[in-house]
C-alpha positions in Angstrom: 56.6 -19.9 -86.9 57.4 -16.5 -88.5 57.6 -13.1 -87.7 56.1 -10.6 -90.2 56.8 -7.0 -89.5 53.6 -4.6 -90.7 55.0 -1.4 -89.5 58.7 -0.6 -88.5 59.0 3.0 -88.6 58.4 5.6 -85.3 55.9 8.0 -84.3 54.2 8.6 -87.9 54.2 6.8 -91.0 56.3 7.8 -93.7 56.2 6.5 -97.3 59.0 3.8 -96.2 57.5 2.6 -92.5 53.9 2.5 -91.7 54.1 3.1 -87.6 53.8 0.1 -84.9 52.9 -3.3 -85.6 54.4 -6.8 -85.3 52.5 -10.3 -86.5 53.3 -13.6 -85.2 52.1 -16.2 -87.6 51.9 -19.7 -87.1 49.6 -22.1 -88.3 46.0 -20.8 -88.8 47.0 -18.5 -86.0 47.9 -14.7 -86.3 48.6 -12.3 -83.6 49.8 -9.1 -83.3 52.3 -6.9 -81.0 50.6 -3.7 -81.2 48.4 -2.1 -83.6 49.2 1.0 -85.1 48.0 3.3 -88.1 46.9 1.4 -91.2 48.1 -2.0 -89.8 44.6 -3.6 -91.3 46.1 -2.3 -95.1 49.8 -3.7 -94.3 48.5 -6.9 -93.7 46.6 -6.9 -97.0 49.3 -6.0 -98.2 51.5 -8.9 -97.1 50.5 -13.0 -97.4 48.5 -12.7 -93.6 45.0 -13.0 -93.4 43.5 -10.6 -90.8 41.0 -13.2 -90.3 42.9 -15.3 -88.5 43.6 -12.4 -85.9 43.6 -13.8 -82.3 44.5 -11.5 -80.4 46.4 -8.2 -79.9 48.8 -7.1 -77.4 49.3 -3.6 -76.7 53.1 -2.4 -75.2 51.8 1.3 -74.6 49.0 3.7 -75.0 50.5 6.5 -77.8 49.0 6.4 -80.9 51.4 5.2 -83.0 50.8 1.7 -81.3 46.8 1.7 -81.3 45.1 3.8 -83.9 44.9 0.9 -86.4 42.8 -1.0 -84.0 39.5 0.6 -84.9 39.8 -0.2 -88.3 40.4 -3.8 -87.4 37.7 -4.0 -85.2 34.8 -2.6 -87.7 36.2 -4.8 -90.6 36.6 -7.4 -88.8 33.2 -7.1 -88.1 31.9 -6.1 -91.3 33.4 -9.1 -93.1 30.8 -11.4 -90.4 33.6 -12.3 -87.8 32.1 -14.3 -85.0 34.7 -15.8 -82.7 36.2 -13.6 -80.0 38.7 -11.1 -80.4 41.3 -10.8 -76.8 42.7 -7.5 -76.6 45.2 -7.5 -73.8 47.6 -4.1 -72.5 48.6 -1.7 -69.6 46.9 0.3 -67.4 44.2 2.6 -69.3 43.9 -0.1 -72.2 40.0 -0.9 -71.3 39.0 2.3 -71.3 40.7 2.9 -74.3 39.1 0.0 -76.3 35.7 0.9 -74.8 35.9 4.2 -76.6 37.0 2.5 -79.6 34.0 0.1 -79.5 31.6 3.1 -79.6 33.5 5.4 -82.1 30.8 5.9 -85.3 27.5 4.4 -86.2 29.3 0.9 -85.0 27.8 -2.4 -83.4 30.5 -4.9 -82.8 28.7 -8.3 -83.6 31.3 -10.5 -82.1 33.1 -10.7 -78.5 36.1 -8.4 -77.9 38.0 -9.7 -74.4 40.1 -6.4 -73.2 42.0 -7.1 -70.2 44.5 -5.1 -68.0 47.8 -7.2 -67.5 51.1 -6.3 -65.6 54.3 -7.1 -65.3 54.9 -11.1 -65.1 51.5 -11.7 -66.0 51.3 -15.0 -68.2 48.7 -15.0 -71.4 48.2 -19.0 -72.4 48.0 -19.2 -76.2 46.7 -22.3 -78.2 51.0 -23.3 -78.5 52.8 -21.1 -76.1 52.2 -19.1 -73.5 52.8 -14.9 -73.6 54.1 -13.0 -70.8 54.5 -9.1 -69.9 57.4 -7.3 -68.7 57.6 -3.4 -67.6 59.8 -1.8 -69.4 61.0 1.9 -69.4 59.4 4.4 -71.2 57.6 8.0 -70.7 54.3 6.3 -70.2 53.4 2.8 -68.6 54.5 -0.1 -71.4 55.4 -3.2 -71.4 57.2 -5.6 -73.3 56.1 -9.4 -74.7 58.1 -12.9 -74.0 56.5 -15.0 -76.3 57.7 -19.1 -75.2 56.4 -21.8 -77.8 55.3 -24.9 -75.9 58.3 -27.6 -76.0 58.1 -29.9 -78.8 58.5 -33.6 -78.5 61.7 -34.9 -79.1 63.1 -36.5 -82.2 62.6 -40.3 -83.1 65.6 -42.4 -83.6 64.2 -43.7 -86.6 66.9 -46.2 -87.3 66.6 -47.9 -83.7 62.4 -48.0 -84.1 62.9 -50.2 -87.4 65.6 -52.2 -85.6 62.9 -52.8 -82.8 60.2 -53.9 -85.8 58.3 -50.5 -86.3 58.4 -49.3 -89.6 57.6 -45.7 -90.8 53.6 -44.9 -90.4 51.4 -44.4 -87.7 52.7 -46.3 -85.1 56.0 -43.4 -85.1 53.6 -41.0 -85.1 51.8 -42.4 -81.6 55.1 -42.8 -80.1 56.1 -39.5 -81.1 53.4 -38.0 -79.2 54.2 -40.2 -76.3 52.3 -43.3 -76.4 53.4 -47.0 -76.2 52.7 -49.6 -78.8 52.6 -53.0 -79.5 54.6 -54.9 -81.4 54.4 -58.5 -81.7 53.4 -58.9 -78.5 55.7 -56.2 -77.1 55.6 -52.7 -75.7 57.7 -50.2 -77.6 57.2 -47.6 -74.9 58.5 -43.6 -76.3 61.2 -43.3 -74.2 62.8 -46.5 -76.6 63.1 -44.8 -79.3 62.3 -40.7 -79.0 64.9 -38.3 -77.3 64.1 -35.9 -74.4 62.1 -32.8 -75.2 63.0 -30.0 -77.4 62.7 -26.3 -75.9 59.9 -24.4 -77.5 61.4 -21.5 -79.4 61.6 -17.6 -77.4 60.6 -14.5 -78.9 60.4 -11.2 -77.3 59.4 -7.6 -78.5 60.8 -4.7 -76.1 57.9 -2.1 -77.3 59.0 1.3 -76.8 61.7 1.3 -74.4 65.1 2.8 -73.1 67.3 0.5 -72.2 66.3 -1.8 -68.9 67.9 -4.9 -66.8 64.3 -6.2 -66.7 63.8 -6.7 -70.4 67.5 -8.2 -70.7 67.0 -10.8 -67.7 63.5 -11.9 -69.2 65.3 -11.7 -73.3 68.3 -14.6 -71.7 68.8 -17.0 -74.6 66.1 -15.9 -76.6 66.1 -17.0 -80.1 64.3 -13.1 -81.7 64.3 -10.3 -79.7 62.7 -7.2 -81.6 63.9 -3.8 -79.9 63.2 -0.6 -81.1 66.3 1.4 -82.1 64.8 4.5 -83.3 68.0 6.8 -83.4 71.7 6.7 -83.8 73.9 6.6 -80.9 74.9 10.6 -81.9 71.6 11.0 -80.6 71.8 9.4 -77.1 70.6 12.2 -75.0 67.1 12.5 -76.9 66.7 9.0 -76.7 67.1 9.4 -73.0 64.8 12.0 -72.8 62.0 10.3 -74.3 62.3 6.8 -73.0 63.7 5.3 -76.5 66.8 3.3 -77.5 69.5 3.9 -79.9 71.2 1.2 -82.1 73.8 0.8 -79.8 72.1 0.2 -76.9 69.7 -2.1 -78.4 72.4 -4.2 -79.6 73.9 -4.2 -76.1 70.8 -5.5 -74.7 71.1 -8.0 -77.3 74.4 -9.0 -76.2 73.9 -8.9 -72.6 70.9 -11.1 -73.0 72.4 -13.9 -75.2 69.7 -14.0 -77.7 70.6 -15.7 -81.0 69.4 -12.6 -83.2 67.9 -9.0 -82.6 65.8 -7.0 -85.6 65.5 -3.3 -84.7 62.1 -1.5 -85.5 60.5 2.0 -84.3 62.9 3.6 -86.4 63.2 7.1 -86.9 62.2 8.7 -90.9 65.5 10.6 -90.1 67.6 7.3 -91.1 65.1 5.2 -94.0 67.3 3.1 -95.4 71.1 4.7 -95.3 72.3 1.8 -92.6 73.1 3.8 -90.0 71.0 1.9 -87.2 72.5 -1.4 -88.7 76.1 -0.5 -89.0 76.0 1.2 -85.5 74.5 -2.3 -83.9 76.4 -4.4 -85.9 79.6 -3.2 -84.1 78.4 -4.6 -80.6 76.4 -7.3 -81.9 77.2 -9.0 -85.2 73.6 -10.7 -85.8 71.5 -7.4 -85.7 69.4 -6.5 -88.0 67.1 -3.7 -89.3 63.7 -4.7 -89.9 61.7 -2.8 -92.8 57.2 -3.0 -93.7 56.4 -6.5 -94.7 59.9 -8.2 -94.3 59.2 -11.8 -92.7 61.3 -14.4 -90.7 60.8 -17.7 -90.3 61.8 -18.7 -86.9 64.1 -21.8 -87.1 63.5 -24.7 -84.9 66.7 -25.5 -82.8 68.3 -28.8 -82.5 
């Protein structure tokens, strides 16, 4: 599982940041938080295949966060997609994708799914599940708790050979939880594989000011994205307009326990002279800055 960050930068795109857009890639699977401006190019751009979109989840309605979905929808559909597209936001996000269903001479030939979720709804994904939380902004958003399904637990291989499995197929089955037979014997998984493995926790704040919901539902995460889209000298505008600064995004990280935070939505006034990142890293040692196309591959725990 990675993360691969399209668009990092806030509001409009500047030669450094393309505006809003996330990917989650694993496997054959791709899906995106949020959408914004030019999003179709930046994935071109990087090693994702737009192809493999599943679905898209929207944190808010401004346009830095959906104008690259019409693109995606019409090339999609020009390059003879067939399988079903879900499209899943807040309030106002069907109307909003009908319009973009109709916009130019424009027949989608495969199924778009828009629905209207809230917050604690729960999206199930093909290895995880994907669940929305209202956060606080100047317009109804919400943010994304992505939890991977738990993976099986390891296999003491040292005590299976003991018991007369060798490596192959048969520690495969039991690591999927069957029994087998050995010599006339039942070599049941509990034997020889340990307890289940939490799935790994990923959650993206959207466009937010700072908010006990996000922090309770980010507890122990291993990624939490939050925007940090200005400097803590500018705490009053960031109040004003619903946004973070790098402080408080790396207090939310810190009050949430998460294992790492990368900061996105960031304002063209910074680019790339670390002020976000030095300013975070003062609260909360592993915080990051994200910039377009960086990736991270998500390490499996322990």
């Amino acid at each position: 599982m990675r993360l691969v960050f399209l668009g990092t930068g806030a509001s409009v795109p500047s030669v450094e940041r393309n505006v809003s857009a996330t990917a989650i890639h694993r496997g054959n699977r791709v899906d995106l938080v949020d959408c914004g401006e030019a999003t179709l190019r930046q994935m071109m751009r990087s090693d994702l295949s737009f192809m493999r979109l599943e679905s898209i989840f929207i944190t808010h309605l401004h346009g830095d966060h959906i104008l690259g979905i019409p693109a995606m929808l019409q090339t999609l559909n020009f390059m003879g997609r067939v399988r079903k597209l879900s499209v899943y936001g807040p309030e106002g996000t069907e109307e909003v994708l009908s319009c973009m269903l109709t916009l130019g001479a424009f027949e989608c030939r495969y199924p778009v799914e828009v629905k209207t979720i809230k917050d604690g709804d729960t999206v199930d994904l093909d290895d995880g599940i994907m669940f929305a939380v209202e956060v606080k902004h100047s317009i109804p958003s919400l943010g994304y708790v992505f939890q991977e399904n738990d993976r099986p637990g390891r296999l003491d291989m040292a005590l299976a050979e003991e018991m007369g499995v060798c490596p192959g197929p048969l520690c495969g089955k039991l690591k999927s939880g069957e029994a087998v037979e050995m010599d006339g014997r039942i070599i049941r998984p509990e034997d020889v594989v340990g307890k289940p493995r939490k799935g790994r926790k990923l959650v993206f704040s959207g466009d937010t000011a700072p908010c006990m919901r996000l922090i309770e539902a980010a507890k122990d995460a291993d990624v939490l994205v939050h925007e940090a889209t200005v400097s803590d000298a500018h705490a009053s505008m960031a109040a004003q307009y619903g946004h973070s600064t790098a402080g408080e995004a790396a207090f939310v990280a810190l009050s949430a326990g998460v294992t790492r935070l990368f900061m996105n939505h960031i304002s063209n006034r910074y680019e790339n002279d670390g002020t976000i990142e030095g300013e975070a890293q003062k609260v909360f040692p592993e915080s990051h800055i994200t910039r377009d196309l960086m990736s991270f591959q998500v390490p499996i725990p322990d």
